[in-house]
DOLUMFI-355635 format. One line per 4 residues: number of its first residue (from 0); for each residue x, y, z of N, C-alpha, C. Coordinates in nm, 2 decimals, decimal comma. Example, Ala and Ser with C-alpha at 12.3 -4.5 7.8 and 13.67 -1.06 7.14 Angstrom:
2
0 = 1,32/-0,57/0,78/1,23/-0,45/0,78/1,32/-0,33/0,78  1,28/-0,22/0,71/1,37/-0,11/0,71/1,29/0,00/0,79 $
//
This chain:
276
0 = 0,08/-0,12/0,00/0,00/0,00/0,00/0,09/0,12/0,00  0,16/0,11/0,08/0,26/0,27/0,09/0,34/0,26/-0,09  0,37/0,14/-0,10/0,46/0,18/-0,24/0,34/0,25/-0,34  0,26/0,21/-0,36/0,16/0,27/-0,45/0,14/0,38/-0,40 $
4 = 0,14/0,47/-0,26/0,15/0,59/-0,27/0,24/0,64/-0,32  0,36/0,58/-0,27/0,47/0,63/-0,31/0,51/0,64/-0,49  0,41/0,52/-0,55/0,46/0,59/-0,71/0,34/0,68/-0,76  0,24/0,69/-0,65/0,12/0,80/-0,70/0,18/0,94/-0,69 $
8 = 0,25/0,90/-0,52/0,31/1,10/-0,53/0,40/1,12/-0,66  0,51/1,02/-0,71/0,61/1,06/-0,80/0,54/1,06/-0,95  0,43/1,03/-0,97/0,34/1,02/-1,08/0,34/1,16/-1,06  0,28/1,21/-0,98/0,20/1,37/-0,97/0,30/1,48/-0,96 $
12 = 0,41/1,42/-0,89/0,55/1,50/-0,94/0,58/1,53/-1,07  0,58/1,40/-1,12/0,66/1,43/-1,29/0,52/1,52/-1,36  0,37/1,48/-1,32/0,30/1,55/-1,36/0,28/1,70/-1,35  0,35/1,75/-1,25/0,37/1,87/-1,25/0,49/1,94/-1,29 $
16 = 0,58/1,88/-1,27/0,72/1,90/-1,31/0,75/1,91/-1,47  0,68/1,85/-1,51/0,66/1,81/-1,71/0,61/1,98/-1,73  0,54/2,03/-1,71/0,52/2,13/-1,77/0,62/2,29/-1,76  0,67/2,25/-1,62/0,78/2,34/-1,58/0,88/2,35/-1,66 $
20 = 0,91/2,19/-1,66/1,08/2,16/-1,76/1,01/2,24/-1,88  0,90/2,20/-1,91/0,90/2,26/-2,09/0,91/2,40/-2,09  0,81/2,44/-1,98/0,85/2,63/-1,97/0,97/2,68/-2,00  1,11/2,59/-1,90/1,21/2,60/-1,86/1,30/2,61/-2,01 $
24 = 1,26/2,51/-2,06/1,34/2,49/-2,23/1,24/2,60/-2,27  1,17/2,66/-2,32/1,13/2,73/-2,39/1,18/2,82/-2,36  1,19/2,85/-2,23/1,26/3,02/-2,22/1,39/3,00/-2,23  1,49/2,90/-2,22/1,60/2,88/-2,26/1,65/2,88/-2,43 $
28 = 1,51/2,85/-2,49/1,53/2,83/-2,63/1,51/2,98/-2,68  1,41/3,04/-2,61/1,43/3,16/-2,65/1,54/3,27/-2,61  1,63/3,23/-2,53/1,74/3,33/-2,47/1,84/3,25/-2,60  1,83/3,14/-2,62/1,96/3,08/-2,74/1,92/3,15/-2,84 $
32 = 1,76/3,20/-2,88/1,72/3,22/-3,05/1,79/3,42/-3,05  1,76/3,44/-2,93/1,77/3,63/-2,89/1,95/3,61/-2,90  1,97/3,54/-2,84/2,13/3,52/-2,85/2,21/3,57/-3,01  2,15/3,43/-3,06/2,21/3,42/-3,20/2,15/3,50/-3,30 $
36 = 2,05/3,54/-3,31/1,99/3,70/-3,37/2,05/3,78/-3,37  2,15/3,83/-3,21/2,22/3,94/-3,21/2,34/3,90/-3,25  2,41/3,79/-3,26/2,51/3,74/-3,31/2,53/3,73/-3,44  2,40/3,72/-3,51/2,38/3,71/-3,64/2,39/3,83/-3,68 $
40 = 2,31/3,91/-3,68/2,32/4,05/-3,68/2,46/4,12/-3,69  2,51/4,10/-3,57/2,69/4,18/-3,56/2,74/4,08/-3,69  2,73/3,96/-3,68/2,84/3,97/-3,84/2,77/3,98/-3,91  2,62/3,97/-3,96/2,59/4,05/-4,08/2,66/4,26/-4,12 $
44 = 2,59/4,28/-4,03/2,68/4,42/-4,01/2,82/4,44/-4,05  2,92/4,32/-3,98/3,07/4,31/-3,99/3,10/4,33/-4,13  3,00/4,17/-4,23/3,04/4,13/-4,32/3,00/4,30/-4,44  2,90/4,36/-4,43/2,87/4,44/-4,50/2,91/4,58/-4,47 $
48 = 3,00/4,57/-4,36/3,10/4,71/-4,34/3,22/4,67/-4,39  3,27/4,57/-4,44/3,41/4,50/-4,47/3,37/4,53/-4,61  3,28/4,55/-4,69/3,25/4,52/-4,85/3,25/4,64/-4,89  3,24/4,72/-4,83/3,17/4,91/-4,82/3,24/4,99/-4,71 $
52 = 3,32/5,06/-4,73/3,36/5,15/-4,58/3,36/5,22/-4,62  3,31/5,24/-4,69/3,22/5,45/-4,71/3,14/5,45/-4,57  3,19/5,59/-4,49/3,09/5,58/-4,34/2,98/5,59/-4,39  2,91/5,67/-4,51/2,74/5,70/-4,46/2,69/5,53/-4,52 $
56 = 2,77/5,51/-4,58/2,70/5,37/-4,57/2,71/5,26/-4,44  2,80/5,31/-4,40/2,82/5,22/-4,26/2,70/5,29/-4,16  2,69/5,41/-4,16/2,54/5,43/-4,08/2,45/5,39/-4,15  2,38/5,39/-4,25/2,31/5,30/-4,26/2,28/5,20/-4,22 $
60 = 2,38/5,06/-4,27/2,35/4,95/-4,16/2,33/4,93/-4,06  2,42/5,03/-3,96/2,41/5,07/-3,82/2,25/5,09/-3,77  2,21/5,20/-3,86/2,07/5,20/-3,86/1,96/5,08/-3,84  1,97/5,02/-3,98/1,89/4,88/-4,02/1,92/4,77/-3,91 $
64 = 2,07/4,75/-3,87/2,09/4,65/-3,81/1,99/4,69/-3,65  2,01/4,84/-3,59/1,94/4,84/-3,46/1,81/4,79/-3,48  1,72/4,83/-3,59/1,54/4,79/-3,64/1,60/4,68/-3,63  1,65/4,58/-3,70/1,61/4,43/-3,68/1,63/4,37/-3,58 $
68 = 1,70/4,39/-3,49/1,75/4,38/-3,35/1,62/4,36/-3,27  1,58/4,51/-3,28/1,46/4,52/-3,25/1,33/4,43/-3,26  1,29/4,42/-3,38/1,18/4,36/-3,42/1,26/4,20/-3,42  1,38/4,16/-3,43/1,38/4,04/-3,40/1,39/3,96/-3,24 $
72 = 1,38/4,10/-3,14/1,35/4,06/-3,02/1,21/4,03/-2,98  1,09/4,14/-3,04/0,95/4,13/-3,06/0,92/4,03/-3,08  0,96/3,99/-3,18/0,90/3,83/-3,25/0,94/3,75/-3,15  1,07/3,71/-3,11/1,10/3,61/-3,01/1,05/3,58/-2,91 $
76 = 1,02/3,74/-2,83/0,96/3,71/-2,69/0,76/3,71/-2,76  0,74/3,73/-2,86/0,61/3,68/-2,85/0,57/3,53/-2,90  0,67/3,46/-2,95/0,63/3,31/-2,97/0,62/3,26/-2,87  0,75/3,34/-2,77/0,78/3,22/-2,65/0,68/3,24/-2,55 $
80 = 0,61/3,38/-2,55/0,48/3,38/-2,45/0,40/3,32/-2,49  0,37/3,28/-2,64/0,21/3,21/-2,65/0,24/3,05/-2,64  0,38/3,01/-2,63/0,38/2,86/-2,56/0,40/2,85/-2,47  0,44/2,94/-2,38/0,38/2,96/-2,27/0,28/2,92/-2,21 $
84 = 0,21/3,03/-2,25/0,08/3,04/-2,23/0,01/2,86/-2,29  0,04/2,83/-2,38/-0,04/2,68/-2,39/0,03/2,56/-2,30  0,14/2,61/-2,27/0,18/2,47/-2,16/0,12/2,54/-2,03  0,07/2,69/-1,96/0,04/2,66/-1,85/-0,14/2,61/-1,85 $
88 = -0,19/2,56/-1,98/-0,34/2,54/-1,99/-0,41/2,65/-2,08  -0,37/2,77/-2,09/-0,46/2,83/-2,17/-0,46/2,83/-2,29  -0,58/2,82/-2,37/-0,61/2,79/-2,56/-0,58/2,95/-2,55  -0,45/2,89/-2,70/-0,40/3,02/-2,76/-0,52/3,08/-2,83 $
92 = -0,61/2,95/-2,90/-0,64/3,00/-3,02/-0,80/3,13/-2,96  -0,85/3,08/-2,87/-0,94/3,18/-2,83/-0,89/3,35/-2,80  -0,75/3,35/-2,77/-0,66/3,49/-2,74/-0,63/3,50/-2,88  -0,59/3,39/-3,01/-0,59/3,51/-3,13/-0,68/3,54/-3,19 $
96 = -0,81/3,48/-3,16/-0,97/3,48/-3,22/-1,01/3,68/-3,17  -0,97/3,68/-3,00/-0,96/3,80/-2,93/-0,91/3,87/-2,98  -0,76/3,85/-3,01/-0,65/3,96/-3,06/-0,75/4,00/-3,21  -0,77/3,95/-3,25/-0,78/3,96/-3,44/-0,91/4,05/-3,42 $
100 = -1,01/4,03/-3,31/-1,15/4,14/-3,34/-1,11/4,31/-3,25  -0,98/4,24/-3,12/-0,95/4,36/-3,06/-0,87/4,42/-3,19  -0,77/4,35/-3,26/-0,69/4,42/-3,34/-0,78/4,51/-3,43  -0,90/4,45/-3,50/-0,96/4,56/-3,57/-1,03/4,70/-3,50 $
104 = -1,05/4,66/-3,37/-1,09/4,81/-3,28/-1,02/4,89/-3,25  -0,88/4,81/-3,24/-0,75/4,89/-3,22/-0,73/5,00/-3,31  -0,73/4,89/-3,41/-0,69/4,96/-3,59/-0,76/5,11/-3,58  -0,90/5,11/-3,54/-0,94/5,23/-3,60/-0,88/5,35/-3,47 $
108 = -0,86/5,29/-3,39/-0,81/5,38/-3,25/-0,63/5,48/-3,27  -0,58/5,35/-3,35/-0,44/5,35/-3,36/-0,40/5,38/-3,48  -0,45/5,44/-3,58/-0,41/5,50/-3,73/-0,29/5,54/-3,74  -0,27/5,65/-3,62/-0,15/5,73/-3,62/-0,01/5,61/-3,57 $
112 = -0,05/5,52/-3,51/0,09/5,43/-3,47/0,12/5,36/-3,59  0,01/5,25/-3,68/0,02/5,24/-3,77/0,08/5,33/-3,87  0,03/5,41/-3,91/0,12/5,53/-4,00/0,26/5,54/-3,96  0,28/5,59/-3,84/0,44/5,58/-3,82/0,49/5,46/-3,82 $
116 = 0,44/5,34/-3,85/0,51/5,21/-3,86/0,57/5,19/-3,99  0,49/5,24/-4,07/0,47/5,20/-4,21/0,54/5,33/-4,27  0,54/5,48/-4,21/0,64/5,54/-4,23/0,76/5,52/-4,23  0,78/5,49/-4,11/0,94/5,45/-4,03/1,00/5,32/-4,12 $
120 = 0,91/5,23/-4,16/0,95/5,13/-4,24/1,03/5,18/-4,37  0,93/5,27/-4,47/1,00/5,30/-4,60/1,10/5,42/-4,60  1,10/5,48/-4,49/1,21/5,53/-4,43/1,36/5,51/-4,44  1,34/5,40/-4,38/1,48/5,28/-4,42/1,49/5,22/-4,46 $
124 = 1,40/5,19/-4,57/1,40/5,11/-4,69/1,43/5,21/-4,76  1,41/5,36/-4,80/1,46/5,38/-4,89/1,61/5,50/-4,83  1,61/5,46/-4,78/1,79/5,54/-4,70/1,74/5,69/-4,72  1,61/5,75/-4,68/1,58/5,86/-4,63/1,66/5,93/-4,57 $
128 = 1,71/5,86/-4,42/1,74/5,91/-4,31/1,83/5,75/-4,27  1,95/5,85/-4,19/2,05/5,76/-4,14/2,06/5,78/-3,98  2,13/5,76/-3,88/2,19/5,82/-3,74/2,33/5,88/-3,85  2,30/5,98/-3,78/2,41/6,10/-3,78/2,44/6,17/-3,89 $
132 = 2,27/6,15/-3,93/2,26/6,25/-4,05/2,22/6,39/-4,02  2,23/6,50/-4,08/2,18/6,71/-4,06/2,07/6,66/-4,09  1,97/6,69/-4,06/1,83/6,70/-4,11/1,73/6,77/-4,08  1,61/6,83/-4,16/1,51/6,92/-4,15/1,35/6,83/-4,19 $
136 = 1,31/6,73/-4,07/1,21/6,72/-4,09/1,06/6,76/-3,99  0,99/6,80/-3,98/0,86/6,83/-3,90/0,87/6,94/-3,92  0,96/7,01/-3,91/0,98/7,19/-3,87/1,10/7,18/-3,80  1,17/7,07/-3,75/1,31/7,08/-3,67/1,43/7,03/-3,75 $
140 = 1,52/7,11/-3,71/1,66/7,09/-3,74/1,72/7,02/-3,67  1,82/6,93/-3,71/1,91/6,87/-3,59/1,97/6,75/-3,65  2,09/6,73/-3,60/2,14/6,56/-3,61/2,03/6,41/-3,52  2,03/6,35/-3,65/1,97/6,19/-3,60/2,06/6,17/-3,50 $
144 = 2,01/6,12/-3,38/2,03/6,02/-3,27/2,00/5,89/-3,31  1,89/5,87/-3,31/1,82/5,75/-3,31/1,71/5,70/-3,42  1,71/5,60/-3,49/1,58/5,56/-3,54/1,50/5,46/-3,54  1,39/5,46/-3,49/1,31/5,33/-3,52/1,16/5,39/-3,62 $
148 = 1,13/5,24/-3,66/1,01/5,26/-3,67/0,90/5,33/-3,63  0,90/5,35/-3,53/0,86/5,48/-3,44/0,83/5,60/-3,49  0,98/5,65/-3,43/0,99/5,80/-3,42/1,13/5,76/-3,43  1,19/5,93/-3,48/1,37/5,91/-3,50/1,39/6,08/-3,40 $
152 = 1,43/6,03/-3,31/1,50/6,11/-3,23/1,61/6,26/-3,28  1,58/6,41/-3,27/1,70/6,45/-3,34/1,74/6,56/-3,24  1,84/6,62/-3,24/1,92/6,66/-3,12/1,95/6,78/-3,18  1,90/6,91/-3,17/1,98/7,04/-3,26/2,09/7,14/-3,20 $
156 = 2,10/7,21/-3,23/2,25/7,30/-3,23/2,21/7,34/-3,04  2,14/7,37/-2,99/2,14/7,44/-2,85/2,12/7,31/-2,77  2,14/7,17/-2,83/2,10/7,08/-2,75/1,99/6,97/-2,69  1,88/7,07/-2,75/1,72/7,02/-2,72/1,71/6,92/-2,79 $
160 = 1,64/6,78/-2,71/1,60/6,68/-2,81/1,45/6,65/-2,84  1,46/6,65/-2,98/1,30/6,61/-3,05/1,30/6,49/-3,11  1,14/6,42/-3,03/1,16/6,28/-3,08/1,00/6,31/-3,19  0,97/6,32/-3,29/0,92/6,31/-3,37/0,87/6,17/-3,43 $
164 = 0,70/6,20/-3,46/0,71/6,02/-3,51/0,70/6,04/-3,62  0,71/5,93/-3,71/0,74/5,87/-3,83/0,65/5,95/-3,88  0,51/5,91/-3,85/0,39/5,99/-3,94/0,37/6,09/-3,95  0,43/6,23/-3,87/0,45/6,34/-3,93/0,49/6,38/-4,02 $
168 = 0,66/6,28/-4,02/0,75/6,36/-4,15/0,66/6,35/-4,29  0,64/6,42/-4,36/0,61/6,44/-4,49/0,71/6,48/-4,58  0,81/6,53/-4,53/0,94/6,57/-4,59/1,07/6,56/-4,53  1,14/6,51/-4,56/1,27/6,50/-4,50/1,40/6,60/-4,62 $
172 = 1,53/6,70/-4,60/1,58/6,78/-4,62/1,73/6,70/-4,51  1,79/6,65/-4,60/1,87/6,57/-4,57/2,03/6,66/-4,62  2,07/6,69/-4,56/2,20/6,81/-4,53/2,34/6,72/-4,53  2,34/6,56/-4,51/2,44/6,46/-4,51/2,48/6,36/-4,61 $
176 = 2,43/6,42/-4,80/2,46/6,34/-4,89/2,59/6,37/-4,95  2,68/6,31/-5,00/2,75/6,32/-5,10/2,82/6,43/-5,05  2,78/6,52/-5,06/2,85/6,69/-5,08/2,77/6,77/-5,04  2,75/6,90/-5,01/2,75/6,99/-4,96/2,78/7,16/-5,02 $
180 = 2,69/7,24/-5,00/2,74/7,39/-5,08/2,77/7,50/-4,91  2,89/7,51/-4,92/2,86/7,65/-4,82/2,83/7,79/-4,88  2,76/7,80/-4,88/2,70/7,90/-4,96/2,72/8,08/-4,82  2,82/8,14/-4,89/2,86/8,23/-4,86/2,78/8,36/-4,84 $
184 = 2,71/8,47/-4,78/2,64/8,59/-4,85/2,70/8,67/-4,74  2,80/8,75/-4,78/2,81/8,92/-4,67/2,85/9,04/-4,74  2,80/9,13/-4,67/2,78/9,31/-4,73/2,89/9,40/-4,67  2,95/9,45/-4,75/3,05/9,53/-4,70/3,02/9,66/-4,78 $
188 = 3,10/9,80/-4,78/3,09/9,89/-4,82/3,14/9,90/-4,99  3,03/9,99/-5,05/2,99/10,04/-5,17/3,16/10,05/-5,23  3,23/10,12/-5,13/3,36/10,17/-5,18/3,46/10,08/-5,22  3,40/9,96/-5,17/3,51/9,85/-5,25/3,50/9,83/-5,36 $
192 = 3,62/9,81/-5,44/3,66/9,77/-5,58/3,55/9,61/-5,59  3,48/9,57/-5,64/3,45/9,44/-5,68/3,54/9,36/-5,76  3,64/9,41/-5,82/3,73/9,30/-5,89/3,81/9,31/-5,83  3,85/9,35/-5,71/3,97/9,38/-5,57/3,91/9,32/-5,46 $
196 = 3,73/9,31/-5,47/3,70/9,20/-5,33/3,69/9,06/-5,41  3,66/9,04/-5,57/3,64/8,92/-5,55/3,84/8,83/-5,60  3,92/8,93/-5,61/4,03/8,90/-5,58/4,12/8,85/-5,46  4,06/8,89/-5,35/4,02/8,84/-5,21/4,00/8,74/-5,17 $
200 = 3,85/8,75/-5,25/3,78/8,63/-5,21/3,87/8,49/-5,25  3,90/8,50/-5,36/3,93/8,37/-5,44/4,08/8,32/-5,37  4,16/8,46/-5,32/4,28/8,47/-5,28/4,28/8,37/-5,11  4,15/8,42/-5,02/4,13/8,35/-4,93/4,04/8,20/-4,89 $
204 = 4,01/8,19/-5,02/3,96/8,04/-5,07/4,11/7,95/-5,12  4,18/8,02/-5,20/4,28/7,92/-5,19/4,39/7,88/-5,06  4,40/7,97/-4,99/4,44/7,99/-4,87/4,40/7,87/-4,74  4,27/7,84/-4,77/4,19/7,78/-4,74/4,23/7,63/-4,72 $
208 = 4,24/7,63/-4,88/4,25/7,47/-4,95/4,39/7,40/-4,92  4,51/7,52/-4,92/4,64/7,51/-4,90/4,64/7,46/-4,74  4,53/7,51/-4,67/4,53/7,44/-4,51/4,48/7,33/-4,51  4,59/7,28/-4,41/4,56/7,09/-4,42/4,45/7,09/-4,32 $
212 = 4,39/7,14/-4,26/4,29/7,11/-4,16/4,17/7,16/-4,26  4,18/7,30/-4,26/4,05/7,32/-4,37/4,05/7,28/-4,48  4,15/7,21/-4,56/4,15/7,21/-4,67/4,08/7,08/-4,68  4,13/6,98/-4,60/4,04/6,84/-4,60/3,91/6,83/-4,63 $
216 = 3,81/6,96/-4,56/3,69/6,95/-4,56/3,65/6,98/-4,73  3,74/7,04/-4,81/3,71/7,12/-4,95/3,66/7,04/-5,08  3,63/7,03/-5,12/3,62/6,98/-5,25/3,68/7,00/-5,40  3,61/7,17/-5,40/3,60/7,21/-5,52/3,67/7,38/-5,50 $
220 = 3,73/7,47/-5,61/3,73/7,59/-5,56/3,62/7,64/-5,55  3,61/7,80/-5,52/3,50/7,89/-5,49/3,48/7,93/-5,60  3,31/7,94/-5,59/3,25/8,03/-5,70/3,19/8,11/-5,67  3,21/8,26/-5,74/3,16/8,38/-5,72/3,07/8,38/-5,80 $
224 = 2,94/8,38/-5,74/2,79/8,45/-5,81/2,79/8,58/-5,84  2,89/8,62/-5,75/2,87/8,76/-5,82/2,77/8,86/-5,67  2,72/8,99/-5,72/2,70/9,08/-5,65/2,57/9,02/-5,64  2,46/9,00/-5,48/2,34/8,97/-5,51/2,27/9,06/-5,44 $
228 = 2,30/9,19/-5,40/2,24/9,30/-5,35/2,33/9,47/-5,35  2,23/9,55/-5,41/2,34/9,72/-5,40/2,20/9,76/-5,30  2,26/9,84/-5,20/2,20/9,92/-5,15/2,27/10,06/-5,14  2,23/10,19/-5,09/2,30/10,32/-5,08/2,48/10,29/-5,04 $
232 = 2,48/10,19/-4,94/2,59/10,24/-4,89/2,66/10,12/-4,88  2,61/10,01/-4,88/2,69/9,88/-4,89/2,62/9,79/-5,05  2,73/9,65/-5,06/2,67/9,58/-5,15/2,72/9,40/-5,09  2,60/9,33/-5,11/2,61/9,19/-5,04/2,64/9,13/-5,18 $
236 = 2,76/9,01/-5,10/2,85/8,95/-5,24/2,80/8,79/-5,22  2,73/8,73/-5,32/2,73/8,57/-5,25/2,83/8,50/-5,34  2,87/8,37/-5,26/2,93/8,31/-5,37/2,92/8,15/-5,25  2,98/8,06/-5,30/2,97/7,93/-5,28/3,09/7,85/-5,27 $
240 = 3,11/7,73/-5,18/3,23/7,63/-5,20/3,17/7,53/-5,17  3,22/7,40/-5,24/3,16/7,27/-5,24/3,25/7,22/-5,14  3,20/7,11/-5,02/3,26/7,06/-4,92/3,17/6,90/-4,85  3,23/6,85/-4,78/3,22/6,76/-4,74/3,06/6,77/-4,68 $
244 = 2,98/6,62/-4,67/2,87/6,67/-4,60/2,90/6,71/-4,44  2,79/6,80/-4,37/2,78/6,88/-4,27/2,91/6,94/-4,22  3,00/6,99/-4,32/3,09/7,08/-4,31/3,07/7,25/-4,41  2,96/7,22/-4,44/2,95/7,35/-4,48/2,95/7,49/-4,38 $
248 = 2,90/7,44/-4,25/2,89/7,54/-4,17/3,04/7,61/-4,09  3,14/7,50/-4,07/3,23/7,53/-4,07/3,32/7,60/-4,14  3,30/7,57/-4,27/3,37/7,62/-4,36/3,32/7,75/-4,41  3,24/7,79/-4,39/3,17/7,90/-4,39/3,23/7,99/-4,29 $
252 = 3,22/8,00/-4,17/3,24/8,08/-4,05/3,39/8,07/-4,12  3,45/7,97/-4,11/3,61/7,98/-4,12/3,62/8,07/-4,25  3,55/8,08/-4,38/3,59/8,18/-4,46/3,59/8,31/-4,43  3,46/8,37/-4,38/3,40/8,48/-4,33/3,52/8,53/-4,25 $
256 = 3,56/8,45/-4,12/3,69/8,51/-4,04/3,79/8,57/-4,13  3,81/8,50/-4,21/3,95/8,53/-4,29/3,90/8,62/-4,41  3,78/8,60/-4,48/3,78/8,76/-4,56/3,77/8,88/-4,44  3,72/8,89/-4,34/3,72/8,99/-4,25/3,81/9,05/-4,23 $
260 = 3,95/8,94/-4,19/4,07/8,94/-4,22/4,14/9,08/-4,26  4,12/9,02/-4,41/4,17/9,01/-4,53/4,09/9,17/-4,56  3,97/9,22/-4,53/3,93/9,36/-4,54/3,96/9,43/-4,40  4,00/9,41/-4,34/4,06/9,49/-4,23/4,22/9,52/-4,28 $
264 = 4,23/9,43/-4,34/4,39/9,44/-4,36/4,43/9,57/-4,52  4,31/9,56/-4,57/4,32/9,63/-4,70/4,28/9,78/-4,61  4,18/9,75/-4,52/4,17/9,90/-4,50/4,31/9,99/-4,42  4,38/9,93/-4,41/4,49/9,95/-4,28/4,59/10,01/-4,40 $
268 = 4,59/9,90/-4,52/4,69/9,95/-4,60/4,61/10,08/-4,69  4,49/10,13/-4,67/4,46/10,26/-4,77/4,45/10,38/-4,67  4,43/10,33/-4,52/4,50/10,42/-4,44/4,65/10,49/-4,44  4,69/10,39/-4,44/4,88/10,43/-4,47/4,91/10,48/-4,61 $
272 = 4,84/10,46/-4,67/4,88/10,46/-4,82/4,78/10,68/-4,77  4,74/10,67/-4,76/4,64/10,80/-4,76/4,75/10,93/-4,64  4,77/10,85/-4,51/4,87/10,92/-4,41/5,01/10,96/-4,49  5,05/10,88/-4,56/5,21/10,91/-4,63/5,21/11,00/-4,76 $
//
């Protein structure tokens, strides 16, 4: 009599213990599948930064590889809940019968999450937007931090961060392709020679190029457009230099310093030239 308790209790042991082990492997199987996702991932990434090391292409993947990360974490921890859920007794299939009528009441509630999904998607499918691209989308300026599907995070010149979702942007103004124009415009006095400032100009553009720090950022020489405003007493000169992406602004200020320079220094010599 006691032995037959004794294999009734260990009956009711394994009977309970059977469902734990399998919980036990499943969440184990899912820490191996989250494992090698991200494993998978880093050398996909490796292998297609090794084939391409152009950086904006390397953000790119940087980019893509975070979303898959992402959504390949989603997926994992939701398989492993709904077997879960059927080894501790409950029918999945009545929860996706639920999901599928809640999902359509959602749908109409949730447009705007959808839209940013489906934004954020062709986003980075079509290399819109990278991390650590200049950009002008909603109404805000700033470098990408971050992107998902979501919303892409952007961080502007004073610091402030805007997380923006997907579904707003309707335009993106992408300041980080290929090249770049620093586009020059400043007003000095009527009295200058124009074939003596844009002698200057060109004189402190090559000056420019000849510097190994600024000159790296350069491309192309400067072009003078020429005069783009006379008023009474001054005239604004624009002109342009092709540069690296989001070096235009640098390259800019750094010109501006050095024509300032460069007309302070003429005025000094028509001073003396005038005193003598």
């Amino acid at each position: 009599m006691t032995d037959n308790i004794k294999w009734v209790e260990i009956s009711q042991f394994f009977d309970v213990s059977k469902p734990v082990l399998r919980i036990l492997v499943i969440l184990l199987l899912a820490w191996v599948c989250l494992h090698l996702s991200r494993r998978l991932n880093v050398v996909v990434k490796l292998y297609m930064d090794s084939r391409q090391p152009d950086p904006q292409y390397i953000r790119r993947v940087d980019t893509l590889s975070g979303v898959l990360r992402y959504v390949a974490g989603v997926a994992i921890a939701i398989v492993a809940g709904m077997l879960i859920l059927g080894e501790l007794g409950i029918s999945i299939a009545p929860l996706l019968a639920t999901a599928g009528v809640a999902g359509i009441a959602i749908g109409f509630g949730a447009q705007s999450l959808v839209k940013d999904l489906f934004t954020g998607l062709f986003l980075l499918l079509e290399d819109q937007i990278r991390e650590g691209d200049s950009i002008e989308a909603a109404g805000k300026v700033g470098y990408v931090e971050h992107v998902t599907l979501r919303h892409i995070r952007l961080r502007d010149y004073d610091g402030s961060v805007h997380f923006i979702p997907n579904g707003m942007i309707t335009s993106v103004t992408n300041r980080s392709r290929e090249f770049a124009y620093a586009v020059i415009d400043f007003t000095v006095a009527r009295r200058y020679s124009v074939d003596v400032l844009f002698a200057e100009m060109r004189r402190v553009a090559e000056e420019m190029r000849a510097n190994p720090d600024v000159g790296a950022k350069i491309l192309d020489d400067i072009e003078i457009a020429g005069v783009e405003k006379v008023e009474d007493a001054t005239i604004t000169v624009r002109a342009r230099v092709k540069v690296l992406p989001i070096k235009q602004w640098s390259v800019r200020r750094e010109f501006l310093t050095r024509i300032k320079a460069a007309l302070d220094k003429l005025d000094q010599q028509e001073a003396q030239a005038k005193a003598a």
